[in-house]
C-alpha positions in Angstrom: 0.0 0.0 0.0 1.8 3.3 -0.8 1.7 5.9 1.7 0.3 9.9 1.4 2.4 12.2 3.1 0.1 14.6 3.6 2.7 17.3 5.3 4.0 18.1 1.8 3.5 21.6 0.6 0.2 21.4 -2.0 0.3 23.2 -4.7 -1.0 23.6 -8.8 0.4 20.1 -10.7 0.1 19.9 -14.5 1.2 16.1 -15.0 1.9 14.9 -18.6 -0.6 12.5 -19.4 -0.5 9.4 -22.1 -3.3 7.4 -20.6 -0.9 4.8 -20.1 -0.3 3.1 -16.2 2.2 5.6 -15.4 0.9 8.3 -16.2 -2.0 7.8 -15.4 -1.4 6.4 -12.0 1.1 9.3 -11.3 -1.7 11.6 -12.1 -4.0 9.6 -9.0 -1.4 10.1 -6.2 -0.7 13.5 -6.6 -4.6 13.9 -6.9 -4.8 11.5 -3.0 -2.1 13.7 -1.7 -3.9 16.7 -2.1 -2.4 18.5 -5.1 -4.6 20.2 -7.3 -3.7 18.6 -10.6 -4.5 19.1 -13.7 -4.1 16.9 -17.4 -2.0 18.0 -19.8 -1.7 15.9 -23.1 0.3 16.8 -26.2 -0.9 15.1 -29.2 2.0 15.3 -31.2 1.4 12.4 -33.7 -1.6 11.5 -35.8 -0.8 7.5 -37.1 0.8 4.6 -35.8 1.4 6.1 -32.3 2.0 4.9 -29.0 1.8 7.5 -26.8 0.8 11.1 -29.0 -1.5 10.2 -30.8 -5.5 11.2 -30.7 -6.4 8.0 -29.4 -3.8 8.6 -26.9 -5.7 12.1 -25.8 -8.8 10.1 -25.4 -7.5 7.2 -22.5 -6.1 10.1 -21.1 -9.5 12.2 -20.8 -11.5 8.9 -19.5 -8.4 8.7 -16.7 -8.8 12.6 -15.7 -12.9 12.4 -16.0 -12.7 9.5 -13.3 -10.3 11.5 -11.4 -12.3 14.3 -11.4 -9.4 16.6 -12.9 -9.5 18.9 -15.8 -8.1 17.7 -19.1 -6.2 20.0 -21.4 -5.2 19.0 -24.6 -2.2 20.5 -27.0 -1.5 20.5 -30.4 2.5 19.8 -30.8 2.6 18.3 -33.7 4.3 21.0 -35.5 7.4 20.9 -33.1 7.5 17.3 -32.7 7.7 16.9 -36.4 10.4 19.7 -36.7 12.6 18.8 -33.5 12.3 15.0 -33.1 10.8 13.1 -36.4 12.7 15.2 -39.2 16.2 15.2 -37.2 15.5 11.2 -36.5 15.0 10.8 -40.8 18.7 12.9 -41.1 20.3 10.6 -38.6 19.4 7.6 -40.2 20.3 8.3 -43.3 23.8 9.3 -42.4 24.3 6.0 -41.2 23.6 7.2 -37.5 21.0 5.3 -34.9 19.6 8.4 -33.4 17.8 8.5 -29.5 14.4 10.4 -30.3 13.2 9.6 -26.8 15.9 11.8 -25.5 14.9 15.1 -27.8 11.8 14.6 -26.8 12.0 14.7 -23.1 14.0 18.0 -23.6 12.1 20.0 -26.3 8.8 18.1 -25.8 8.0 16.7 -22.7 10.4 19.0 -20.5 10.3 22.1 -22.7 7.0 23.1 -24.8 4.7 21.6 -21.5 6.4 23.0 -19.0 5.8 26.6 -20.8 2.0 25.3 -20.6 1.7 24.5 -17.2 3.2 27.8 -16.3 0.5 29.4 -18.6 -1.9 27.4 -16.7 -0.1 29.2 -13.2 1.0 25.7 -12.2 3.7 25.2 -9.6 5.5 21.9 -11.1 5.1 19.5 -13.8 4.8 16.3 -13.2 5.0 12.8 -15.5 5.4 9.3 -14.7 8.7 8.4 -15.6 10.6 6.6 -13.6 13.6 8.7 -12.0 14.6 11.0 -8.9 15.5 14.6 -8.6 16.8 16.2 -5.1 18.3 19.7 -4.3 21.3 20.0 -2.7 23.7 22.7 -1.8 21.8 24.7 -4.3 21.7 22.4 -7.0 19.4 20.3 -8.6 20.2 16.4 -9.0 19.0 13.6 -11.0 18.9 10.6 -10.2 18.1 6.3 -10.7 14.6 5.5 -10.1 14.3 2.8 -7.2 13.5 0.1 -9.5 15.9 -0.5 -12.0 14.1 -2.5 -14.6 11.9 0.6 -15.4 14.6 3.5 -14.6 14.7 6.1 -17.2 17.2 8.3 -15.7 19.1 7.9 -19.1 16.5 9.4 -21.7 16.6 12.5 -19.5 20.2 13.3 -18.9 20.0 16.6 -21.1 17.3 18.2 -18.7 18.9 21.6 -17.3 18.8 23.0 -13.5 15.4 24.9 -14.6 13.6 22.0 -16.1 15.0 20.0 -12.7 13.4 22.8 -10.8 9.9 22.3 -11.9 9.5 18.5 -12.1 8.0 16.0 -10.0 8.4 12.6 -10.6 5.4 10.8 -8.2 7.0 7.4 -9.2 10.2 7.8 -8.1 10.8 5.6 -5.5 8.1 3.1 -6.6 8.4 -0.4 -8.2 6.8 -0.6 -10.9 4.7 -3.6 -9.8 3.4 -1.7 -6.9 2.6 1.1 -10.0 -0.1 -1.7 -11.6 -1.1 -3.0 -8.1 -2.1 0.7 -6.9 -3.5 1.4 -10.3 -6.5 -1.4 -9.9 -7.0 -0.5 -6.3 -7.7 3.0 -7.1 -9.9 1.2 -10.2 -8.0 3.3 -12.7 -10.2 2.9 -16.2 -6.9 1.7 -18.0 -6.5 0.0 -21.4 -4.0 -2.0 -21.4 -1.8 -1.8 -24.3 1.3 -3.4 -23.5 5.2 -2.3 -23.0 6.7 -2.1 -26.6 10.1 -1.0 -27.1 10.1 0.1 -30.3 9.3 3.8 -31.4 5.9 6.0 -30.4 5.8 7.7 -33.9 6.3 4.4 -35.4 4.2 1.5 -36.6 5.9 -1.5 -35.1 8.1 -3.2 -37.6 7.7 -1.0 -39.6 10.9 1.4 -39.0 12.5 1.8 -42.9 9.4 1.7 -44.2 8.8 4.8 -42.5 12.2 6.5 -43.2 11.7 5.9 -47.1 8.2 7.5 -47.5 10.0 10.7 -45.6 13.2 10.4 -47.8 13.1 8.3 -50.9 16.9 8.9 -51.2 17.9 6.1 -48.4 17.0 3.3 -50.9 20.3 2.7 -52.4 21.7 -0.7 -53.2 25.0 -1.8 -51.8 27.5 -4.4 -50.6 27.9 -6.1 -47.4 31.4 -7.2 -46.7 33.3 -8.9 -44.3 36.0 -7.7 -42.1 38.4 -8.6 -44.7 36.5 -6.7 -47.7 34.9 -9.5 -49.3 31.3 -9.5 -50.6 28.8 -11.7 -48.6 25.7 -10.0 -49.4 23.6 -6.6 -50.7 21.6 -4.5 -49.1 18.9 -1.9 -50.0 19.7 1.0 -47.8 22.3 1.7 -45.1 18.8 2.8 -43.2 17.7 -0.6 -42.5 20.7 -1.3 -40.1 22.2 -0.4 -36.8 26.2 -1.6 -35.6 25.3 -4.7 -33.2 22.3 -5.9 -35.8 22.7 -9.9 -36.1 19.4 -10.6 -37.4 17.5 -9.5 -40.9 21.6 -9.0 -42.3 20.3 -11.7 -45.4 23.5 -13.7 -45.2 24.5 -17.0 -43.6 28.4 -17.9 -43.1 28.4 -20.7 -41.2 29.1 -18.4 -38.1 27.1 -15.6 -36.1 27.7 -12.1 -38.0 27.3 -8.4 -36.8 27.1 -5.2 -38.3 30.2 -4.0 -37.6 30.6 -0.3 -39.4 27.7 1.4 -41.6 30.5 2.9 -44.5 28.0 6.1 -46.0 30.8 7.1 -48.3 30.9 4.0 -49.9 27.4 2.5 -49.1 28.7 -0.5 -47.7 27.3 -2.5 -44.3 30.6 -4.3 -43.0 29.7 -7.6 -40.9 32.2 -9.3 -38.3 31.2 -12.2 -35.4 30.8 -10.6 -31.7 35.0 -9.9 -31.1 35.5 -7.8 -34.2 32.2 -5.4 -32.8 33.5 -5.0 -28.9 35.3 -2.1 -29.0 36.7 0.4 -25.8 37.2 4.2 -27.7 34.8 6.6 -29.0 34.5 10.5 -29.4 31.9 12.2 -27.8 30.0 15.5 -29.2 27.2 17.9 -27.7 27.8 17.3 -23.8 25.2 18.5 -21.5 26.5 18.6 -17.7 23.7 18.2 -15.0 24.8 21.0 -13.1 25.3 23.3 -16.2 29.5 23.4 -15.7 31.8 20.8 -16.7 34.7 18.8 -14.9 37.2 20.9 -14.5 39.2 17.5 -15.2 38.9 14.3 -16.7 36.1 12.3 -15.1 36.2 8.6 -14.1 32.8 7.6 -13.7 30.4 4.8 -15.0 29.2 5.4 -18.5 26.0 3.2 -20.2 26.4 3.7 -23.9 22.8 2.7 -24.4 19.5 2.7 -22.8 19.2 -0.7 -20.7 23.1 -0.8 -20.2 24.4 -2.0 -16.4 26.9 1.0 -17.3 30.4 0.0 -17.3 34.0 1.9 -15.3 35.3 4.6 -18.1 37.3 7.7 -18.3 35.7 10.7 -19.8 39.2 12.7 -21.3 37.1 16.2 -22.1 38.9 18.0 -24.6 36.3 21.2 -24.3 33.1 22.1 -22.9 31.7 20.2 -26.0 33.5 16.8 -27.1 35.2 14.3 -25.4 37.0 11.0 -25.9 35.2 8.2 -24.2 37.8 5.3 -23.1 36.1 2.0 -21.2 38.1 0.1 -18.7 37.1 -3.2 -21.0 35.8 -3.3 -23.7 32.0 -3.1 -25.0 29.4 -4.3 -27.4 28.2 -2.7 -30.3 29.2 1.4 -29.1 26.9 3.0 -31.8 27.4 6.6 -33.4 24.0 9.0 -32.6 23.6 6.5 -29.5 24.0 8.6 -26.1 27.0 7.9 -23.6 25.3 8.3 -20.5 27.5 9.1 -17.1 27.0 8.0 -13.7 28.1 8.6 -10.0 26.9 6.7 -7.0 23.5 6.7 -9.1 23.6 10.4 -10.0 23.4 11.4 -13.5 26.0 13.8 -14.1 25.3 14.3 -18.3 26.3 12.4 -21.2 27.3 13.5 -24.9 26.2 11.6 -28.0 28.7 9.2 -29.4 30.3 10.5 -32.9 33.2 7.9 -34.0 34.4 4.8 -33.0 38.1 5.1 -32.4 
């Protein structure tokens, strides 16, 4: 049974709704602790959506009727197309694997509804991901979320001190299970819908079918190669795979094979088993520190170099405010350009930059 502190200070909560558990049960604690809390939905995607799109705004509405809440909903369709779907395309066809969940906390989710909840006079903004923030000695921390099968502390790494500053996160310290278990007590009208991992915008399976209606120009037949620069196979777009890939690849050579490299200049998907795709270098672009300041030194610190990572011992070597070369203790699977690199202290977040070559 989760507790209700009610000595808290109360105050005006817009929470980022989905209609999803989360969200939704996020939205029902603040509302039995006494916050005055209102809805706040972004449809920011019309087909083959997960968690923006009108049908979306409509679970959401049934969840803030029962509650008895108001329910506002916002067109961000414009923005999400500009900052997260048209970027995402660009990646991909540079032979990238880009991280649009981590745009759109910041621009989206973090940026455009905080503006509306401080239109709507509202003291924080509160969503149901899975993470911690805490102030201390004037700062604003981020941190793991108590259960760490649903933390999401890495999709939000690029939040700033004033985002930090006017977020709750109701689910913080609650496993996920005890989420679902207070959600049908509290006879929350949810749909379920299941967990999927792939992408909101995106029908599932459907990934470079979606990149080639938004740019034709990624269809372009190629080679696949080994690590010695023989031919094994073609492809039909560098689009259609990511460094660490084994499956779909269209080949069989007796052994297990992985991307290896995505070569844009020459078109070519090189393939190698697991050893030829651990590697312990990379160079980092775009850093974004927590506290707004970098290390005023190199920083040894765990680093996950993709979202579901254990996070592994590294050494940041910053070279500016901006890039860095990232060099693990031993070495790791699959490190992926447009992937982010993720750092960690004791469970604090302290940034992370997004990986641009594999040294």
């Amino acid at each position: 049974m989760l507790s209700q502190d009610s000595s808290k200070f109360k105050g005006r909560v817009a929470i980022g709704m989905s209609g999803g558990t989360d969200s939704s049960a996020a939205a029902a604690m603040l509302v039995d602790q006494g916050y005055e809390v209102i809805g706040l939905t972004a449809h920011m995607w019309k087909e083959g959506s997960r968690c923006c799109s009108l049908e979306d705004v409509e679970r959401a509405r049934k969840v803030c009727d029962y509650l008895g809440i108001r329910h506002y909903v916002v067109n961000a369709q414009d923005l999400f197309t500009e900052k997260i779907v048209d970027p995402f395309v660009r990646e991909y066809a540079a032979g990238r694997t880009p991280s649009p969940c981590i745009h759109c906390n910041s621009f989206i989710k973090f940026g455009f509804l905080v503006d509306r909840s401080r239109q709507l006079n509202c003291d924080y903004l509160a969503t149901g991901h899975y993470a911690r923030v805490e102030k201390s000695a004037g700062k604003y921390h981020l941190f793991c979320a108590k259960d760490p099968k649903k933390d999401q502390s890495y999709f939000l790494h690029r939040l700033n001190q004033q985002q930090l500053s006017f977020i709750l996160f109701p689910l913080a310290d609650i496993p996920k299970q005890e989420v679902k278990a207070y959600s049908d007590q509290r006879g929350l009208p949810l749909i379920p819908r299941g967990e999927s991992q792939d992408l909101c915008f995106v029908e599932e399976g459907k990934l470079p079918n979606f990149i080639e209606q938004r740019d034709p120009s990624v269809i372009k037949k190629g080679q696949i190669i080994d690590s010695n620069g023989n031919r094994v196979g073609t492809h039909t777009g560098l689009h259609r795979f990511t460094i660490g890939q084994r499956g779909k690849l269209g080949i069989a050579l007796g052994e297990r094979m992985y991307v290896k490299r995505l070569d844009t200049e020459n078109n070519v998907v090189e393939v190698a088993p697991r050893p030829g795709v651990m590697k312990t270098e990379c160079t980092l672009m775009d850093l974004h520190w927590i506290s707004g300041e970098a290390p005023g030194t190199d920083l040894n610190c765990e680093v996950r170099p993709r979202y579901g990572s254990n996070g592994a011992a590294a050494t940041v070597a910053i070279s500016d405010g901006h890039r860095a070369t990232l060099v693990f203790d031993e070495p790791q699977f699959a490190l992926t350009p447009g992937q982010a690199a993720v750092f960690y202290k004791d469970g604090e977040v302290l940034g992370g930059g997004w990986i641009d070559q594999i040294l």
